[in-house]
N, C-alpha and C positions, 0 to 999 in steps of 0.2 A: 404369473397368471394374466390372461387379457384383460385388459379393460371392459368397461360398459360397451364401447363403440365397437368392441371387435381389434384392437391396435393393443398391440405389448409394448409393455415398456423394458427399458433395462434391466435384462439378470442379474438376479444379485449375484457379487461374487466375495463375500465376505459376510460373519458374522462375529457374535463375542467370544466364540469359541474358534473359530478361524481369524482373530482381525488380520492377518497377512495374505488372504487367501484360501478360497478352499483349494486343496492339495490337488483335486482329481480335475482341476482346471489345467487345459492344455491352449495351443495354439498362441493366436493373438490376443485372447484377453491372457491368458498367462504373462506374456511378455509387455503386456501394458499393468499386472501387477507387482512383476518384478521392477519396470521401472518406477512405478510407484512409491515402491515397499525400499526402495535404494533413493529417492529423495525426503522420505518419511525419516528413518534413521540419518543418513546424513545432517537433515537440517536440525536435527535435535544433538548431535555431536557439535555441531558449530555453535546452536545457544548455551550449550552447555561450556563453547570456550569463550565465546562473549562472556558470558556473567564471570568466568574469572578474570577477566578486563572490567568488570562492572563498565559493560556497553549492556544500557535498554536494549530489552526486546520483546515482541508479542508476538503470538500466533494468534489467527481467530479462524474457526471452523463451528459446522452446527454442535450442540453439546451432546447429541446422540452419534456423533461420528466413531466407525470403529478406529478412526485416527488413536484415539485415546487411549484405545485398548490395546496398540502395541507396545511393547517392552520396553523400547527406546523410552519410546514418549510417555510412558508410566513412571521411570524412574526421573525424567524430566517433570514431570507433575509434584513429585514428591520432593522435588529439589525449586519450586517453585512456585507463584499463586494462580487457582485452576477459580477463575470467575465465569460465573454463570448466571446469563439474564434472558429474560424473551426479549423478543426483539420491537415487538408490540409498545412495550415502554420505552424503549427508543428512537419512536418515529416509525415502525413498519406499521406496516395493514392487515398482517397475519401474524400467529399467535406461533413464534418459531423461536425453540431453545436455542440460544449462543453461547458456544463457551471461547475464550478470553483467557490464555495461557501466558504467562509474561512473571519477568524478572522484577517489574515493579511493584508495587506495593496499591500505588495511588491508583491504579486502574480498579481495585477492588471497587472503589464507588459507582463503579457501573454494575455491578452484583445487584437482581430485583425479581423477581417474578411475576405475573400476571395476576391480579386479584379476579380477572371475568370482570370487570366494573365495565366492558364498552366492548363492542362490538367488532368481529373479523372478519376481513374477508374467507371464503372459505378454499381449502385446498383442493384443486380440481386441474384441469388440462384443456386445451383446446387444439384444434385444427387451424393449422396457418400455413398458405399455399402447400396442402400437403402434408406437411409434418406437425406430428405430434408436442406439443410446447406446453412441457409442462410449468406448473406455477411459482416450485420449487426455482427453479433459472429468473421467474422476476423480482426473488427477492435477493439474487446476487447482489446485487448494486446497492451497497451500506444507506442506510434511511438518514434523511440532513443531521435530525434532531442527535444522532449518535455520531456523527462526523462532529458536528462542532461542539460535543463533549469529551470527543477523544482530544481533539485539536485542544480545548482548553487543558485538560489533562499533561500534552506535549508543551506544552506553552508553559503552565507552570513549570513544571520539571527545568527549563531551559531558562526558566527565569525571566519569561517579557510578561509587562506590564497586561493585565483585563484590557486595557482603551483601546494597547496598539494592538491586541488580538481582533477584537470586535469591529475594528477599522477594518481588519484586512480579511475576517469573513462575510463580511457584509457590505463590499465594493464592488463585487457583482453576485448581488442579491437574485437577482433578476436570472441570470446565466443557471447558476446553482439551483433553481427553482424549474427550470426548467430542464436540466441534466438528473434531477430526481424524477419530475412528472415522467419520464419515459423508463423507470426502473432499469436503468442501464448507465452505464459507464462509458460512454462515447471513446472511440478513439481516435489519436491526434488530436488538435489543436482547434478544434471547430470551438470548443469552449473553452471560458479560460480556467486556469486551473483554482480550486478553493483558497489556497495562500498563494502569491503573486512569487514564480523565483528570484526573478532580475528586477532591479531596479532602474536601470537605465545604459547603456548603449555608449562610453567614454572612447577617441578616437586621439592615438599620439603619434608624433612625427617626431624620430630618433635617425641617427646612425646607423647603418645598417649592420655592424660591426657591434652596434649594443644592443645585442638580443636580450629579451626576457626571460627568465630563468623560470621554465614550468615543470609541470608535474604532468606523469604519464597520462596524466586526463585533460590536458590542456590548462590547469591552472597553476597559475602568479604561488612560487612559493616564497617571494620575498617583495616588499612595494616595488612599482616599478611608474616612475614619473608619477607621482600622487593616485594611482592604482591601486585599491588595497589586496592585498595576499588574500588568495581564493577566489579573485576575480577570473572568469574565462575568455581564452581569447577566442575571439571568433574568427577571425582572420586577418590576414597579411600582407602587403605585397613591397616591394620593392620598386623606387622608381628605374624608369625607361630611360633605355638611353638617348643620351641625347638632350635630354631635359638639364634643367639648371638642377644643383642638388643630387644628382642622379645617383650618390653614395650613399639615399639616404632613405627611410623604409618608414611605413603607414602601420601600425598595428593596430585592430581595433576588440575593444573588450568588453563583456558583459557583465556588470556587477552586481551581487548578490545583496535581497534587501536583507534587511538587518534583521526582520523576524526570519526568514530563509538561512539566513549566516547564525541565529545562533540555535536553529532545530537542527541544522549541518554538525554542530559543537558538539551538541548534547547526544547525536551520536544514536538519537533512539531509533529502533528499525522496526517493521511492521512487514511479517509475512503472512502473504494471504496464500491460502491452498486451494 
């Protein structure tokens, strides 16, 4: 149906009786629900082999999604805890069902519903240079108050301490405050990120002949010169010739801080859709 202003929005192309699609859809939306409908099932086969590793995992999408309502992910539901909160009690502005699908248990304490006790923004659209933007795309970007509940949630689980958590969300207060105020999720490195990865920047001069033993990802699977394992390298070079030493090679590494190194352990993942 058009809008007040005259502008359509998206066709629906799904409902609870179709959640894969309605069938009498052809073209390109069909081929953007086939691919859809092929990383829906997929990724519910993969948590479903995670948890027999007992590796964490969470999905989060809105609670009205017909996500839910597919097969896959019904039998995933029933094999795991289906939380559901507004998002209103966790820092948004608007009054929007979340559900919260995961292996763990301790995420239920985000389970709440809205009592109406305070006031929403209301759900509408605007015009911006031209296009239609609706309200729905500004509450993509998770609200603080629910970031650094999840983050405590991950924190315990991984076992570091309240102090060193609350240290390292609130060391750029400032940055995070401002990466909310624009209800968006910047990309790249203009901000820094909510937990810090690296700790600091270590530089060794070796033999060139005693490489370091890494992993398909560039990291240290065993110490290397007082290096800890899982450290990355960033780069390398060998001296020039000519030079005194010139058998002899520069590696330099980045090392993971220790809240980083043990949410890395614990292994917990977070897919977002």
């Amino acid at each position: 149906m058009p809008l007040a202003d005259g502008n359509h929005g998206p066709p629906p192309l799904r409902s609870e009786e179709f959640p894969m699609g309605f069938p009498w859809i052809t073209g390109v939306l069909r081929d953007k629900l086939d691919s859809a409908n092929a990383i829906y099932i997929f990724l519910a086969a993969f948590c479903f082999w995670l948890s027999t590793l007992d590796v964490g995992w969470s999905i989060e999408n809105p609670g009205r999604s017909y996500l839910w309502n597919i097969e896959d992910c019904q039998m995933l539901i029933a094999a795991a805890y289906f939380v559901l909160f507004h998002s209103c009690i966790r820092g948004s502005e608007r009054k929007k069902l979340t559900a919260l699908l995961t292996n763990r248990r301790a995420f239920e304490s985000l389970a709440g519903y809205c009592q109406d006790d305070h006031d929403h923004l209301p759900w509408s659209h605007t015009n911006e240079d031209g296009k239609v933007v609706f309200d729905t795309s500004k509450e993509a970007a998770y609200p603080k108050l629910f970031c650094e509940r999840f983050a405590s949630i991950l924190a315990d689980g991984a076992g570091v301490p309240d102090s060193h958590l609350n240290q390292e969300l609130h060391s750029n207060s400032v940055n995070v405050d401002a990466r909310v105020a624009t209800n968006k999720q910047p990309r790249g490195r203009k901000l820094p990120p909510l937990l810090s990865e690296f700790d600091n920047v270590k530089t060794v001069r070796s033999l060139s002949a005693d490489e370091p033993a890494l992993s398909d990802k560039r990291t240290l699977t065993q110490p290397y010169h007082g290096i800890p394992v899982g450290s990355k390298l960033l780069r390398w070079a060998k001296a020039k010739r000519g030079q005194a030493g010139e058998d002899n090679a520069v590696f330099e590494f980045l090392e993971y801080t220790d809240l980083f190194r043990s949410l890395l352990n614990w292994q917990e993942l977070l897919f977002i859709l």
